[in-house]
C-alpha positions, 0 to 999 in steps of 0.5 A: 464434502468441500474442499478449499483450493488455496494457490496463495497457501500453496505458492507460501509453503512452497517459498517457505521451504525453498527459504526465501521467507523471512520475517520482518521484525528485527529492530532494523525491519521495524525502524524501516517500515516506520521511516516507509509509513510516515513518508506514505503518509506525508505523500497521501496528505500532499496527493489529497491537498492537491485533489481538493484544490483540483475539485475547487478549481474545477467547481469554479470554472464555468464552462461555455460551449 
């Protein structure tokens, strides 16, 4: 028979009984991780302006050796 081995499941249990587990999902945790995730997302849309005009610099640069 198979036994599954999960050090995850197992590092979880142990730090849910020792207390150091909470859930997020107070008005306060929920306003946080909205207030995160539209900064991230402003922050992900500036990297990908900045990689494309990278990329079309880069295309119309012609190199001479």
């Amino acid at each position: 028979m198979i036994t599954k081995v999960s050090r995850t499941e197992a590092i979880k249990a142990k730090l849910k009984s020792e207390g150091k587990v909470t859930s997020l999902n107070s008005k306060q945790h929920i306003a946080a991780i909205i207030a995160m995730n539209k900064r991230l997302e402003s922050a992900r849309r500036a990297f990908q302006i900045m990689d494309r005009k990278s990329i079309n610099e880069a295309a119309s640069i012609i190199l001479t050796a």
